[in-house]
VMD Tcl script that draws the C-alpha trace (Angstrom):
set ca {
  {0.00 0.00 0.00}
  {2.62 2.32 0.18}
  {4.50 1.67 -2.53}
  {1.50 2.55 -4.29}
  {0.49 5.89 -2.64}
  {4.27 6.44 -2.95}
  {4.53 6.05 -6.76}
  {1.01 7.70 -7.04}
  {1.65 10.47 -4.99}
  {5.28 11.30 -5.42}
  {6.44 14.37 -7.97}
  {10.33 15.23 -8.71}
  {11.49 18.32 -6.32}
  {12.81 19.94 -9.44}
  {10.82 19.42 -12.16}
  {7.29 18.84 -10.31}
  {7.20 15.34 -12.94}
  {5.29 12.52 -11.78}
  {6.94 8.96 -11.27}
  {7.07 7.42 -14.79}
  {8.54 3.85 -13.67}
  {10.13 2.55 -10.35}
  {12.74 -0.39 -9.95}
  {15.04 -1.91 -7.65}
  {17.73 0.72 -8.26}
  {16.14 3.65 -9.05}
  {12.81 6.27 -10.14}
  {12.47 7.36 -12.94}
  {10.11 10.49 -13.44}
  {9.02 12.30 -16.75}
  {11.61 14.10 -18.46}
  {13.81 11.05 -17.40}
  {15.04 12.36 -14.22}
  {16.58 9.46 -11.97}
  {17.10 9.28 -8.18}
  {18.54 6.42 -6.43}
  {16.72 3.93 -4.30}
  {18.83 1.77 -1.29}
  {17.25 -0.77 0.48}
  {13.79 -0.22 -1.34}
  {13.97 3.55 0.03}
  {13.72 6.06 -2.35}
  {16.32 9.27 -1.95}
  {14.63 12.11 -3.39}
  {17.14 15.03 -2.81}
  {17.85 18.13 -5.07}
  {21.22 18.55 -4.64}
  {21.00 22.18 -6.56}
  {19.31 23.46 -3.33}
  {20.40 20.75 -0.32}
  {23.24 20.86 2.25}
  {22.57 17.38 2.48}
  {24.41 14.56 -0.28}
  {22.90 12.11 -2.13}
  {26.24 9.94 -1.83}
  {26.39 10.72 1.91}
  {23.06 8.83 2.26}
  {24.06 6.10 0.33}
  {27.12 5.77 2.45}
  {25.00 5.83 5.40}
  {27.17 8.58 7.00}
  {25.84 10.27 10.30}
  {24.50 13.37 9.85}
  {21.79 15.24 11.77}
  {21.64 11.64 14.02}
  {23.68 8.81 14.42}
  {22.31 5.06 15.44}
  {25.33 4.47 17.50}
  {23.88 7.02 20.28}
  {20.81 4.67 20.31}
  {22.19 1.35 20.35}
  {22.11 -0.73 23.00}
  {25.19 -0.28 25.05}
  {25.37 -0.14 29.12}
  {25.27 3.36 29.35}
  {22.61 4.02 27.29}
  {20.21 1.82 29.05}
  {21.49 3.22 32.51}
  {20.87 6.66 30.36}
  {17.48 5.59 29.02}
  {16.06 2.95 31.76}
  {17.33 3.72 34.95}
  {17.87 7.53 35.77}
  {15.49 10.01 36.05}
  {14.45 11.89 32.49}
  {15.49 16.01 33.33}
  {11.83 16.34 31.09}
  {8.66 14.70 30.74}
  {6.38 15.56 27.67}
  {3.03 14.60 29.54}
  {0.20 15.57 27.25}
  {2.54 13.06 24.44}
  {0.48 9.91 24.80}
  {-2.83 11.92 25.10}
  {-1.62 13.98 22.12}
  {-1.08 11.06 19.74}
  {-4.34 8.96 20.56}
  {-6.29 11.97 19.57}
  {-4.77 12.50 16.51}
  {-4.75 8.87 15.61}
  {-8.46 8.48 16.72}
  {-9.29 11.11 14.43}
  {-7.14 10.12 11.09}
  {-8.43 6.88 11.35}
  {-7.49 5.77 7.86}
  {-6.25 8.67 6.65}
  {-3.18 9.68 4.75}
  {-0.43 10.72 7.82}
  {3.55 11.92 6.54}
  {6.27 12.17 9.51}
  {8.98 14.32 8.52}
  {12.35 13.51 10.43}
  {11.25 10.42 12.02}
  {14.45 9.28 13.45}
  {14.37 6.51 15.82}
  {10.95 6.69 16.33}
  {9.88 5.28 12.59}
  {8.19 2.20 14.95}
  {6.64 4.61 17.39}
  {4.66 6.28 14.92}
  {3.99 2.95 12.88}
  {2.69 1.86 16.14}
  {0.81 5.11 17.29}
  {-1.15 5.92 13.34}
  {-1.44 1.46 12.86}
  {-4.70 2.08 11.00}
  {-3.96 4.89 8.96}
  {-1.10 5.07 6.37}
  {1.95 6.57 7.42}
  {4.76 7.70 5.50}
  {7.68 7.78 7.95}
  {10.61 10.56 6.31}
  {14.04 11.44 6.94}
  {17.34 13.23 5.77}
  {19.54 9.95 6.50}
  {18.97 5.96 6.28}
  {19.73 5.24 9.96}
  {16.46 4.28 10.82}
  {15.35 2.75 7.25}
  {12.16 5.44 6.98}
  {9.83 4.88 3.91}
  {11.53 7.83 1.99}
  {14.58 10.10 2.13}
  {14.32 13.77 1.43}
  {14.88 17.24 2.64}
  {11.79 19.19 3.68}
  {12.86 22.12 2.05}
  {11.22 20.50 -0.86}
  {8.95 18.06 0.12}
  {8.39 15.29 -3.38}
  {5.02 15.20 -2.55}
  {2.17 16.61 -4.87}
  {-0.19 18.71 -3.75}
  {-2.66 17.98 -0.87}
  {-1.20 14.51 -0.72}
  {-1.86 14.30 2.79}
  {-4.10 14.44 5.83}
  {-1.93 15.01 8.26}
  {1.44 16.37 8.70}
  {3.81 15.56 11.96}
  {7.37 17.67 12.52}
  {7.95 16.75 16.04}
  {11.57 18.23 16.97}
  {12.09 18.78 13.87}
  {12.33 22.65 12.77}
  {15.00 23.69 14.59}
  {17.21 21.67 12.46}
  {15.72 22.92 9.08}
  {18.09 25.96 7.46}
  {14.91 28.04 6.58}
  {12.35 26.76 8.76}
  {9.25 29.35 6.61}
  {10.04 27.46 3.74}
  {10.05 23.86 5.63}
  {6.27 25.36 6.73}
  {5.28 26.35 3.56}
  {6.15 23.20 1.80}
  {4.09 21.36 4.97}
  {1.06 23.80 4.07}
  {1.06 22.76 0.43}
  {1.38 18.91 0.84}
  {-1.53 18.88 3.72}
  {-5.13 18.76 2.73}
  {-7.60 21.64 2.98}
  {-8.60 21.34 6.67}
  {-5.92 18.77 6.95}
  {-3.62 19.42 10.13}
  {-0.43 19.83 10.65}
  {1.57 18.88 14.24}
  {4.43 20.45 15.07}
  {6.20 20.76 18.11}
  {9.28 22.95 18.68}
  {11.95 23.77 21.47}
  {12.32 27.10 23.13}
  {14.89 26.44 25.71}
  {16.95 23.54 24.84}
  {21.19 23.10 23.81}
  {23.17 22.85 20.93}
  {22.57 19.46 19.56}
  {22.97 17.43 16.18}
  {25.71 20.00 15.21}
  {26.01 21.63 13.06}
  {22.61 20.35 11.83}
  {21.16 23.27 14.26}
  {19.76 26.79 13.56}
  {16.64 28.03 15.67}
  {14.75 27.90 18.83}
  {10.89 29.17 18.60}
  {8.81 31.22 20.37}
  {5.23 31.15 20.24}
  {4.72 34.42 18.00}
  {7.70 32.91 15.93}
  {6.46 29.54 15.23}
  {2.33 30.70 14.75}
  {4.27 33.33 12.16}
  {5.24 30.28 9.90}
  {1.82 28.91 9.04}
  {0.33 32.01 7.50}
  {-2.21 29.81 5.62}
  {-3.71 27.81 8.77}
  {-5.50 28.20 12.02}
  {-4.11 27.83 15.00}
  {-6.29 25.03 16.73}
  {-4.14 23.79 19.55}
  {-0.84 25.44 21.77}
  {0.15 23.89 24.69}
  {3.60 23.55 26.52}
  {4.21 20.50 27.80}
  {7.23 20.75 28.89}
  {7.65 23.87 30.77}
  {9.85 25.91 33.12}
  {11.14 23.19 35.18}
  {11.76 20.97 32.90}
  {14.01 24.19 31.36}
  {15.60 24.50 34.81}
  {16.37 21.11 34.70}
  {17.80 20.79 31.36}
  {20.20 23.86 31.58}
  {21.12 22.87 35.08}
  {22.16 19.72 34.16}
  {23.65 20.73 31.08}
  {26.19 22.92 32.44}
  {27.42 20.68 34.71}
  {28.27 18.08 31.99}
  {29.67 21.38 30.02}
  {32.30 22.02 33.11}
  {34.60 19.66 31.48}
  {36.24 18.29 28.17}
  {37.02 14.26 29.54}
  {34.66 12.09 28.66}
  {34.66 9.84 31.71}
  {34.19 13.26 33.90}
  {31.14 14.70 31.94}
  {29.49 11.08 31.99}
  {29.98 11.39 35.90}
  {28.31 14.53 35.47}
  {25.45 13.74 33.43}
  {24.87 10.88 35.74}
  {25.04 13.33 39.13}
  {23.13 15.73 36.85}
  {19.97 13.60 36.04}
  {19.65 12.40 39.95}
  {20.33 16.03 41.12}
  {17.96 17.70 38.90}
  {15.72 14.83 37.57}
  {13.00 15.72 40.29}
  {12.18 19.26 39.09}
  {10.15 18.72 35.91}
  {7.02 17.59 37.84}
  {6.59 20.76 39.24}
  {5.30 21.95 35.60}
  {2.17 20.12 36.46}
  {1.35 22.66 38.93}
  {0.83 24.82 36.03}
  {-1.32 25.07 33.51}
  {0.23 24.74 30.12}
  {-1.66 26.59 27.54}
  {-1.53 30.09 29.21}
  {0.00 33.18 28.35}
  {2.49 32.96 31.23}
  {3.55 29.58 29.32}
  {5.00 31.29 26.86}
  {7.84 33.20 28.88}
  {10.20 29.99 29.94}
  {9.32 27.04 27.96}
  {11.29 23.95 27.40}
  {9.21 23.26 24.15}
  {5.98 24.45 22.58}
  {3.71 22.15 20.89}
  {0.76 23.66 18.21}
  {-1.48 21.97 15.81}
  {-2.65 24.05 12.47}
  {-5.82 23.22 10.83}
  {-5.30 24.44 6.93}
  {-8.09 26.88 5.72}
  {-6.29 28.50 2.68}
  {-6.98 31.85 4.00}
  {-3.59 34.14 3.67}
  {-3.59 35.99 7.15}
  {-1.41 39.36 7.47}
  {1.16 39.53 9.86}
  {-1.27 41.35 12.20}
  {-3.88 38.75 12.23}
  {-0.77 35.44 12.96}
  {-0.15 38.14 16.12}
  {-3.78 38.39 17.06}
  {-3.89 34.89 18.59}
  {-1.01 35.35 21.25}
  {-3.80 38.10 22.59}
  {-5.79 35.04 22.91}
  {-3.96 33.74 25.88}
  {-4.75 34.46 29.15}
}
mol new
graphics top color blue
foreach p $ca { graphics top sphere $p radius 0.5 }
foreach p [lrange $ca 0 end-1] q [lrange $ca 1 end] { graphics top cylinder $p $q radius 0.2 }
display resetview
């Protein structure tokens, strides 16, 4: 089935061609433009435009995330399994059942999946989901970057960038190209950080506030903003980051991140205390989370800033 929505659905970044044949090896589109397939995944990436390589992919190089940091060594499963998270996204689970409960057989693309290609498999299992990615590390259905989605046109019912803007080079275009290749009164998920360190250098360029990231979607309406990891879970984060950051050896700043995760691991719960879609959630955040419903009505940079006056 997706092979078929794939080939049905898919157009060339460059051209906007349709899929003419697909093989083992490659697709070809109209106008006889080829892109490479490995491992049955299609790599759809205009080079012209990218900071990401074709031949980088194939080589399965780490880029933006490496499967090594996921494995299953001894210190990641003390890191993952036995001490305390420093954050807690606790509206996730609720979140997700919603969204599957209500694109029930629907059409549902994941840009930058990462590890969690079975989580979402798992989370959308009656609807068809197209799991994405810059990289093969986690074999996703398709490789591209979302600066050009190779999608056609309303292709989908639902759109999900969890974590994943802050890594895109010109996150308005990554939002535009989300707009187009949603549905009208499709949605589109996407949830942000606003407090939160350097990672998946240099793959790294923005953090979002809630003015900034509404700002993006200037064809949607805002349905849902909620922060569900707040303040404390901030506190927590930084804390614990600078304590790791107080040194260069490695066995020292895995000491630290071990101290730093029993020492500070407490203090997210405290965000429960407070409520999470107010406009005193917006000063400290650790991450933002808002859903857009697509109308196709172009709102003026006024109106995108009417809806923070919304909060109370």
């Amino acid at each position: 089935m997706k092979v078929a929505f794939i080939k049905s659905n898919l157009q060339n970044p460059i051209t906007k061609g349709s899929v003419n044949e697909i093989n083992n090896n490659e697709i070809i589109f109209t106008c006889n433009t080829k892109f490479h397939i490995k491992n049955k995944i299609p790599i759809i990436i205009n080079e012209g435009k990218s900071i990401f390589k074709i031949s980088d992919v194939l080589e399965v190089k780490f880029t933006t995330q490496s499967s090594k940091y996921r494995n299953n060594s001894i210190k990641n499963y003390i890191r993952k399994k036995v001490l305390p998270s420093l954050s807690k996204d606790f509206t996730q689970e609720k979140r997700f059942k919603n969204l599957s409960e209500k694109f029930k057989g629907k059409n549902i693309l994941i840009i930058g999946s990462g590890d969690k290609v079975g989580y979402y498999n798992n989370a959308f299992n009656q609807s068809l989901v197209i799991n994405s990615d810059v990289h093969l590390q986690f074999s996703p259905d398709i490789v591209f970057d979302a600066h050009e989605i190779p999608f056609k046109d309303e292709a989908f019912d639902l759109v999900i960038a969890s974590q994943v803007l802050e890594h895109t080079m010109k996150p308005w275009i990554v939002a535009k190209e989300m707009e187009r290749v949603v549905k009208k009164n499709g949605e589109i998920l996407v949830e942000v950080p606003f407090n939160f360190p350097y990672h998946s250098h240099p793959y790294d360029f923005f953090r979002f506030t809630y003015t900034g990231l509404r700002s993006l979607f200037t064809k949607s309406e805002l349905i849902l903003y909620e922060v569900p990891e707040g303040k404390a879970a901030t506190i927590a984060t930084m804390n614990s980051s600078f304590l790791v950051e107080l040194s260069r050896n490695r066995l020292i700043r895995m000491v630290f991140l071990f101290l730093g995760r029993i020492l500070f691991g407490w203090i997210k719960y405290i965000d429960l205390l407070y409520s999470s879609k107010s406009l005193n959630s917006t000063i400290l955040p650790k991450g933002i989370v808002m859903i857009f419903r697509k109308d196709n009505i172009k709102r003026s940079n006024n109106t995108l800033l009417d809806d923070y006056f919304k909060l109370k």
